[in-house]
N, C-alpha and C positions, 0 to 999 in steps of 0.2 A: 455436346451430349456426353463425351467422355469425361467430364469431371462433374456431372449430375450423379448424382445419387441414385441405384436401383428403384427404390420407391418412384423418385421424381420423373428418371427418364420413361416408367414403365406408367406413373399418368400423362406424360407430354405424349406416349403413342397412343394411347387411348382413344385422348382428348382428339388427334389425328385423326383417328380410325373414325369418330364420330362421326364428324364434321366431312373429312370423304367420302363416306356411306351416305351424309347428307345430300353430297351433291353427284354421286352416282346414280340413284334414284330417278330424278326428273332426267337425266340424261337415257337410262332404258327406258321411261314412257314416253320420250319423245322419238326415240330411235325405234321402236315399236308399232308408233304411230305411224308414221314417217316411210318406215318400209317393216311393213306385216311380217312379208317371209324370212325377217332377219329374229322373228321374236323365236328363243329357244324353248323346244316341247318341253317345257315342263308343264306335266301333270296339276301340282295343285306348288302355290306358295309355299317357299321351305317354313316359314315361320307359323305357318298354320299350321303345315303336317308336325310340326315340333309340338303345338300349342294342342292337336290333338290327341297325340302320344302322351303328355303330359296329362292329361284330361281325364283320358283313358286308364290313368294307374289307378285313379280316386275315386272313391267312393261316392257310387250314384249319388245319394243323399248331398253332396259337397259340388258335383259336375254340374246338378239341372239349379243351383243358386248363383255359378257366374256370370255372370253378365255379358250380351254378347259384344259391350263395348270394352268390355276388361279381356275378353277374347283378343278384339282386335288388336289393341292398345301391347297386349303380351307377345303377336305375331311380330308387331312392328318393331317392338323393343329386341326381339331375338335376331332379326334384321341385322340392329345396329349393334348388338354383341358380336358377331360375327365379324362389323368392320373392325372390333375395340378390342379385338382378340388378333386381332393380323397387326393393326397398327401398334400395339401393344408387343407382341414378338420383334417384329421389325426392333425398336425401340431398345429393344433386352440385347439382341445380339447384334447391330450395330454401336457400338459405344461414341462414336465418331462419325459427324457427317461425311458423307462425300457426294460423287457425283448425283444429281436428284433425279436425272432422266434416266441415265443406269438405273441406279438404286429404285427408282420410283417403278420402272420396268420389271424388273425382278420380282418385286413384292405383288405389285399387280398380276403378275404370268404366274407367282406361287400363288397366289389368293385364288384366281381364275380354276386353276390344277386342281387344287384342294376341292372344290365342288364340282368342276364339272369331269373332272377324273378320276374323282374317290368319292364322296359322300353321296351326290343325288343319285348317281347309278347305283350307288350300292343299295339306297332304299327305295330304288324304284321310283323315284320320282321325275326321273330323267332319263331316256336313255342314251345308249356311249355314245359318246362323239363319232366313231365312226358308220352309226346308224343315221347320224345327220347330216342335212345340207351345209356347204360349207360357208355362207353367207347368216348360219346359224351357230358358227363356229367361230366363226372372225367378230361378228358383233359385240357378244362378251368378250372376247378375250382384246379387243379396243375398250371398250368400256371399264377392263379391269385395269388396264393400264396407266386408264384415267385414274382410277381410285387409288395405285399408286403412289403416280407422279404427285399427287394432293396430297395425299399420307405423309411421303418423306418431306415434301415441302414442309408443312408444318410442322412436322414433327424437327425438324431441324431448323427451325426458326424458333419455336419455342429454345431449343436447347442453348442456340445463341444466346437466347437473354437470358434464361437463366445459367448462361459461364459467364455474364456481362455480370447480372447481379452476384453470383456466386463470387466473382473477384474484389468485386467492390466490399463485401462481407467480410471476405478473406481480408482485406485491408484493414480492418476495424478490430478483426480479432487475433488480427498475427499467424495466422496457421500460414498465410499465403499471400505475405503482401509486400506491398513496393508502390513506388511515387509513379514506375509506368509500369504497364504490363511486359514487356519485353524482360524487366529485369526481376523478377518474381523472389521474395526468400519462405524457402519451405522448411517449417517446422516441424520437428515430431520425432519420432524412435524409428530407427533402423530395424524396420521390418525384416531386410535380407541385403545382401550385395554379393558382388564380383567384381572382378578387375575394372569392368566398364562401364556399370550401373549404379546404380543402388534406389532401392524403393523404401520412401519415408514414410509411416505410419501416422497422419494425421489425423485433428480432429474432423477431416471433411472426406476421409478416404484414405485408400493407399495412393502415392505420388511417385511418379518414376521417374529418375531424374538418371541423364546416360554422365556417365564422369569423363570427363579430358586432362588426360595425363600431361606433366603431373599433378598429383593431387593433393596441395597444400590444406593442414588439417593444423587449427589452432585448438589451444586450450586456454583456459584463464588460471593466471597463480593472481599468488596475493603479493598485495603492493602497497603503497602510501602515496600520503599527498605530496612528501618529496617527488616522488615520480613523474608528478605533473609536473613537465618542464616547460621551457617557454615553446609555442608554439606545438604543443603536443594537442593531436587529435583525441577527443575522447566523447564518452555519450556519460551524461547522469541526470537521475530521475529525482525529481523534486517533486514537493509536496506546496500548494500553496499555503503559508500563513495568515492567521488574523489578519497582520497590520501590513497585508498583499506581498511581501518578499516571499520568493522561491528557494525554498531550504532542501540540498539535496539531502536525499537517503541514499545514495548509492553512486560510487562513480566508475567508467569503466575506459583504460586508458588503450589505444588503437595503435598496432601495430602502422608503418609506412604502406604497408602495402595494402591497409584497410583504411587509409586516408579517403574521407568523402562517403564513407559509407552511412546510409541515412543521415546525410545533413538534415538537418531541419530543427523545428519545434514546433511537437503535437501533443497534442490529448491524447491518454493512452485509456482503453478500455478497459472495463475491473474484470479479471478471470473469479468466476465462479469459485467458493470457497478458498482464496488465497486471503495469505493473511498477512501478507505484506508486500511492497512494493517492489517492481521489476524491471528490469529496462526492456526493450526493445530486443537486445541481445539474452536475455535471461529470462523470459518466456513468460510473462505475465505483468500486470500491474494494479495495484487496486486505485480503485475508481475517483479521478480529482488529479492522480500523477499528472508530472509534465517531462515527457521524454525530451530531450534537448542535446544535438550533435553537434558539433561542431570543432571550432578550435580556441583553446583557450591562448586569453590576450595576457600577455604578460605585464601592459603598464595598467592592467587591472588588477593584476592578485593584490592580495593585500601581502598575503604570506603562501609559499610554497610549503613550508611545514605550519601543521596547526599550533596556534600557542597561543593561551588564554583560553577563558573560556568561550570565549565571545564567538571561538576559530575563525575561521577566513573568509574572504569573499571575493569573486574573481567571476569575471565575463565571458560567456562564450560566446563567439560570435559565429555567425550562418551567413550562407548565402540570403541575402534578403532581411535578415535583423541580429538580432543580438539578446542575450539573455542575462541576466546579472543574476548570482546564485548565491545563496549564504552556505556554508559551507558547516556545520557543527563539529567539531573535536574526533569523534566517534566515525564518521562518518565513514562505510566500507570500504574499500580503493580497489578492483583489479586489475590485472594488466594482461592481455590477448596477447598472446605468443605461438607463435608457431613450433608444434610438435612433433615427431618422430612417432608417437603412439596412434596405433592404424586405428581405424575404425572399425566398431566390432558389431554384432546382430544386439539391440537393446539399448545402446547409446543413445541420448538424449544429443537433436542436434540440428541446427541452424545451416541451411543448404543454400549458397548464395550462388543462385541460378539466374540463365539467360533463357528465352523462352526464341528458340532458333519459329524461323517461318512456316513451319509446319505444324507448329505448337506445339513441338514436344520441347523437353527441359534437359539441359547439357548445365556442367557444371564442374570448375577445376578447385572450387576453395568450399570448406567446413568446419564451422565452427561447433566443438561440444560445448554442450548446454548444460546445464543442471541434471544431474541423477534423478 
């Protein structure tokens, strides 16, 4: 639930509150049934005495054409607002599940409070609990703790899947991705920092990531395709051709200590009004790119420097295959180095984070990104 979105987590408690109010319900008319003296004096239905009050503001001319099924139907419905407004709270100021019997307790004994401590007494439709028996005391306040224990249940199951789908997404669009979850990279602007933290500005949110000294902070200069030497780690993004050769636009050469970093070869997804191609490392790519890591093979180059127009062509190979790339004249080079320039509130910047077992994000290396 903590990396769900306001809107989303405040429908996942809703949807909660619903669905527990659903099944609170037959559990007072059975317990009711069941044992009489445990049903508490209320007066008349709160959703009635609601539906009356409301009734009551309007205009005879407009009162005596409701219906008395659009009556009921509105009692019922202010019922289940009442679940959708607790599980919904809940939802807002837990951002993070935790324990569901705790948490499910709490919410139940405030839900319970809130009406039989404050609102029916207050309008008389109830009187205080210490006017009643306490077998008239104890029975809501078990049955709220049922509604609950249900509430956070789901409402924390829902938030599961969607941080299941939300990373899977993150995956697709770069803001938050990685080959496992454990090892997360977060994208975005430097909302804020201190010695020990720092919180990224994503497109899915603010991300809080704790920092582990020291904190290795790379930049990119500019380079050539001299630079690619033999066995030199690097990523470049290709574009496929007609006659099916992958022609890079862009190549980016990887310090030792960012050896391995996204191995592979994937489809990169198109950022929204970009108008040209990106790597992995430079925060975007238009749509058809093929990001490709690895290490390039030296009894493949043709040439380390370009020459001719035809330029170069050289293999990179991965864990699990290998890529052949045409290389054109032109083609951008740069090289990741490690910097001395701190990181400041606004920088554009690639977070190569570990997601420790508690799900928060620790992290000792940062890469700037593009302005």
């Amino acid at each position: 639930m903590d990396r769900q979105s306001t809107p989303a987590r405040l429908a996942a408690g809703a949807a909660a509150g619903v669905v527990a109010t659903m099944v609170l319900e037959p559990i007072r008319t059975a317990t009711a049934s069941r044992f009489p003296s445990s049903k508490p004096p209320i007066r008349q239905e709160p959703g009635e005495f609601m539906i009356e009050r409301i009734e009551r503001a309007l205009p005879s001319s407009i009162r005596t054409r409701i219906p008395e099924g659009a009556e009921k139907l509105g009692a019922k419905s202010l019922a289940l607002g009442y679940g959708i407004t607790f599980g919904a709270a809940y939802a807002l100021v837990r951002r993070k599940p935790g324990n569901i019997l705790v948490e499910g307790t709490a919410l139940g004994l405030a839900t319970w409070a809130a009406g039989y401590l404050g609102w029916l007494p207050a309008t008389k439709l109830m009187p205080p609990v210490t006017q009643q028996k306490p077998q008239q005391i104890a029975a809501p306040i078990a049955q709220h703790i049922v509604f609950g224990i249900v509430a956070v249940a789901l409402a924390s199951l829902v938030a599961c899947g969607g941080n299941s789908q939300s990373n899977r997404g993150d995956t697709a669009s770069g803001t938050v991705a990685s080959a496992a979850d454990t090892t997360p990279t977060v994208r975005g602007t430097v909302a804020s920092l201190s010695n020990n933290s720092l919180v990224v500005a994503s497109d899915k949110g603010n991300v809080t990531v704790k920092l582990n000294t020291p904190v290795e902070v790379y930049d990119r200069q500019p380079a050539t395709l001299a630079d690619v030497k033999d066995n030199t780690f690097i990523g470049v993004t290709t574009v496929k051709q007609p006659d099916g050769t992958e022609q890079a636009t862009e190549i980016h050469i990887f310090p030792d200590a960012l050896r391995g970093l996204g191995e592979g070869s994937r489809m990169m997804t198109a950022t929204a009004g970009s108008g040209s191609s990106a790597s992995r490392m430079t925060n975007g790519a238009v749509s058809g790119s093929r990001m490709t890591n690895g290490t390039a093979t030296p009894s493949r180059m043709s040439n380390g420097n370009v020459s001719g127009v035809n330029g170069s062509t050289f293999v990179v190979q991965y864990s699990g295959g290998s890529q052949k790339v045409v290389v054109p004249p032109n083609t951008p080079v740069t090289e990741i180095k490690a910097t001395s320039t701190p990181l400041a509130q606004g920088d554009r910047v690639v977070v190569l984070a570990k997601r420790d077992a508690d799900g928060s994000l620790t992290a000792n290396r940062v890469l700037l990104s593009q302005k």
